[in-house]
Every structure is written in structure tokens, then in C-alpha cells.
BAGU-950809 format. One line per 4 residues: number of its first residue (from 1); their letters; for each residue z, x, y of N, C-alpha, C. Coordinates in pm, whole numbers, plus 50000, padded with zeros to 5 digits. Layout:
<nodes>
NUM> a> Z X Y Z X Y Z X Y | ... .
</nodes>
This chain:
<nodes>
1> xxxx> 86435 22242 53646 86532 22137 53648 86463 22006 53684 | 86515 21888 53589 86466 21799 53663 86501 21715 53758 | 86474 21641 53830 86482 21578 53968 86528 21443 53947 | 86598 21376 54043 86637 21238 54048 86535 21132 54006 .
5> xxxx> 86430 21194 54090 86269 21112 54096 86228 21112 53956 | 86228 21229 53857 86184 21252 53780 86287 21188 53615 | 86405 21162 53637 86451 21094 53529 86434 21011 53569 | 86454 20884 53672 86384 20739 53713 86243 20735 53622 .
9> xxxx> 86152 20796 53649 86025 20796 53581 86030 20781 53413 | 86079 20868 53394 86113 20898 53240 86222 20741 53195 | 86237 20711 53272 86399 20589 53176 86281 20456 53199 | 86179 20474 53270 86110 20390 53348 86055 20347 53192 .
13> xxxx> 85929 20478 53204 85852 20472 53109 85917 20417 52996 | 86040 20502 52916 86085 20445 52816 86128 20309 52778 | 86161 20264 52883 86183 20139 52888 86080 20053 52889 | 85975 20105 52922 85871 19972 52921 85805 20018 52792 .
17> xxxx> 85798 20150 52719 85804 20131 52536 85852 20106 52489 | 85993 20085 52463 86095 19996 52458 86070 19840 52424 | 86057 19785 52562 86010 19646 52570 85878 19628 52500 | 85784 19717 52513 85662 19657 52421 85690 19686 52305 .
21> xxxx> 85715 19763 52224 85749 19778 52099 85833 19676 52066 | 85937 19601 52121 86005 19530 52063 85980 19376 52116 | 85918 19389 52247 85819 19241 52198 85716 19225 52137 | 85617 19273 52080 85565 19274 51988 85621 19224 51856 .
25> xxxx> 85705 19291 51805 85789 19248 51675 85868 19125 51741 | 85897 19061 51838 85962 18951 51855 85863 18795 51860 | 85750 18826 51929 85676 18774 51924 85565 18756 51788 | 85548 18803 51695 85507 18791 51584 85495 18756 51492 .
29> xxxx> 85645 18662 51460 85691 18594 51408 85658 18443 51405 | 85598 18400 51292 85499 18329 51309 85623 18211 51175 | 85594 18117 51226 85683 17965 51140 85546 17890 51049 | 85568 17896 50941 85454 17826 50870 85506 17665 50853 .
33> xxxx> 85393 17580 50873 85412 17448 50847 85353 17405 50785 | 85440 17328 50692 85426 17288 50595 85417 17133 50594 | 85347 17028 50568 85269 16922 50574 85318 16882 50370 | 85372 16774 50391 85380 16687 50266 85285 16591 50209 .
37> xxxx> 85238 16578 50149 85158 16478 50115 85191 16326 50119 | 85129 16225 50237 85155 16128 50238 85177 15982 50138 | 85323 15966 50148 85285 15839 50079 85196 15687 50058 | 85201 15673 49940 85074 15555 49906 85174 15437 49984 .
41> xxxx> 85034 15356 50056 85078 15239 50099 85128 15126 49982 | 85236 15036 49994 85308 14941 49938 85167 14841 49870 | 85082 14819 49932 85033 14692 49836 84937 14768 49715 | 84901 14910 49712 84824 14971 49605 84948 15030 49528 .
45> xxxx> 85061 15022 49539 85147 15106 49452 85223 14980 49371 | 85181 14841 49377 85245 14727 49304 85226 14733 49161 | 85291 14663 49085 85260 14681 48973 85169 14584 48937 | 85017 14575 48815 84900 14479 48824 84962 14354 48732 .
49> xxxx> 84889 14256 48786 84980 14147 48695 84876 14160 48542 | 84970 14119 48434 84954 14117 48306 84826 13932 48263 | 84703 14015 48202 84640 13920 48193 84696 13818 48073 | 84633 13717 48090 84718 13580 47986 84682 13549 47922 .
53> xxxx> 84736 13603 47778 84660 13549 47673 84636 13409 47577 | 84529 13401 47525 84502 13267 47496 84587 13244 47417 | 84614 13103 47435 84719 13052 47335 84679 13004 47205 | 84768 12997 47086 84682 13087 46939 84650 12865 46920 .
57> xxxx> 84743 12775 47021 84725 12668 46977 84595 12611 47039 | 84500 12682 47089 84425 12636 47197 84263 12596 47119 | 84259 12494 47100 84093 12484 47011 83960 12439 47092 | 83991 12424 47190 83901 12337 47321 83845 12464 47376 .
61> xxxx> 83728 12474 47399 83625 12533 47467 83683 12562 47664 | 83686 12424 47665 83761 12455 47802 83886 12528 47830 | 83960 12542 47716 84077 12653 47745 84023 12738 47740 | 83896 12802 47616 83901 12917 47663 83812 12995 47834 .
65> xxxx> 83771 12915 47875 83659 12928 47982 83804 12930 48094 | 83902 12831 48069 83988 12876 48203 84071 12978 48144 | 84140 13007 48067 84213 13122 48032 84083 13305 48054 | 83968 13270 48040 83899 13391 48074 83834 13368 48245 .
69> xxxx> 83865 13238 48313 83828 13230 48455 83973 13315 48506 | 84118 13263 48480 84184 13331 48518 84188 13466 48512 | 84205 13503 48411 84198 13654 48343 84081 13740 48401 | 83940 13654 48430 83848 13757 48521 83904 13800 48685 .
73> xxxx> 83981 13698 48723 84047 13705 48877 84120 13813 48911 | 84199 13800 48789 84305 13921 48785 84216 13980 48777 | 84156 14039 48673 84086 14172 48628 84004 14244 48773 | 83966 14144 48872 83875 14162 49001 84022 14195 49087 .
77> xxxx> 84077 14172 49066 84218 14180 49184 84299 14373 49168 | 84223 14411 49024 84296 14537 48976 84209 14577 49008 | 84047 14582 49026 83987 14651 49058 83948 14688 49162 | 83991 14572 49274 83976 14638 49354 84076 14738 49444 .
81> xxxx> 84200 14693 49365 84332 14770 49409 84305 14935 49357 | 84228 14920 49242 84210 15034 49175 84126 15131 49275 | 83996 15090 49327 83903 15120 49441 83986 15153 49532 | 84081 15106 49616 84142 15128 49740 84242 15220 49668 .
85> xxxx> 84239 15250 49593 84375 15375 49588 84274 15462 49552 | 84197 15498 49489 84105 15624 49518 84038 15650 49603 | 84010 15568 49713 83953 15573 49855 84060 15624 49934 | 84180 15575 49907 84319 15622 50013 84329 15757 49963 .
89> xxxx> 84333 15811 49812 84400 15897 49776 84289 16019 49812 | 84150 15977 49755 84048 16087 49866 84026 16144 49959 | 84102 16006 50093 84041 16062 50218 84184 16148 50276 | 84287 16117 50210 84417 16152 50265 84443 16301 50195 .
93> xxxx> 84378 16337 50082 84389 16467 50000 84270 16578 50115 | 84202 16482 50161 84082 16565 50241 84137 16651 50379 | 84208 16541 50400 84308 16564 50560 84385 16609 50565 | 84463 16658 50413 84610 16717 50364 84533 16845 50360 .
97> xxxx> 84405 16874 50296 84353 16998 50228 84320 17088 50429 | 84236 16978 50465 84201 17031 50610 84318 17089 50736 | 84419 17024 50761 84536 17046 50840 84597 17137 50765 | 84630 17150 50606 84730 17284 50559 84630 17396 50560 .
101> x> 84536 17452 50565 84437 17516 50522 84415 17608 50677 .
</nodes>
């Protein structure tokens, strides 16, 4: 027969398999995070201004030297917007790839 002492022991034990078995599975449960890819800053996402073309009435040498002085400005103004968005979009794909990973 068993003893007072002896089911205490037994409800004991079970209970603390019990509790580990089922903290285990409570604790295990793991939340994945998920990280979006940051948006592009406002002055590389503008739209580039449209270069200006020569005017068909223009016969002077000097129009065309300022119509291609302007038009090189712009063209330097896209490029370098162009540069800073593949520098942003590199280092930020690097840091997106590193933190989700």
C-alpha cells in the first residue's frame, strides 16, 4: 500500500514533468521579425528636370554654347542624384540583408 509520504512524492514529481514539458513548449515560441525596406529619401526620389532644347530659331554660336552650358548643369545635377541613390540604395540593401539574415 502506498503511504501519504509516498503519493506527495509521486504528484510532486509529476508535477514538475508537467511543468517542464509544458514550459518548454511555452517558451519556444519564437516571433519572427520582419524589417521593411527603407524608404528613399525625398531629394533622390524628385523627378530630373528636362534638358532644353535648342531653339530651331537660334543661328548664333553663343546660343548654342549657353543652351549646352545649361543643359551640361542639369546633366551634372542628374548625375549626381543618380550616384547618391545607388550609394543610398547599396548601403541600406547591405543593412536590410545584415539585420534580416
Amino acid at each position: 500500500m502506498i503511504g501519504k509520504e509516498d503519493w506527495l512524492a509521486v504528484t510532486i514529481v509529476l508535477l514538475l514533468v508537467l511543468v517542464m514539458t509544458s514550459g518548454c513548449a511555452m517558451f519556444d515560441k519564437t516571433v519572427p521579425v520582419t524589417m521593411n525596406f527603407p524608404q528613399a529619401p525625398e531629394p533622390i526620389m524628385t523627378e530630373p528636370e528636362q534638358l532644353e532644347p535648342l531653339p530651331e530659331d537660334s543661328k548664333e554660336l553663343s546660343d548654342l554654347l549657353q543652351n549646352s552650358t545649361v543643359n551640361y548643369g542639369k546633366y551634372r545635377e542628374l548625375q549626381l542624384k543618380y550616384l547618391q541613390w545607388q550609394r543610398w540604395y547599396d548601403t541600406n540593401r547591405r543593412l536590410h540583408k545584415e539585420t534580416t539574415e
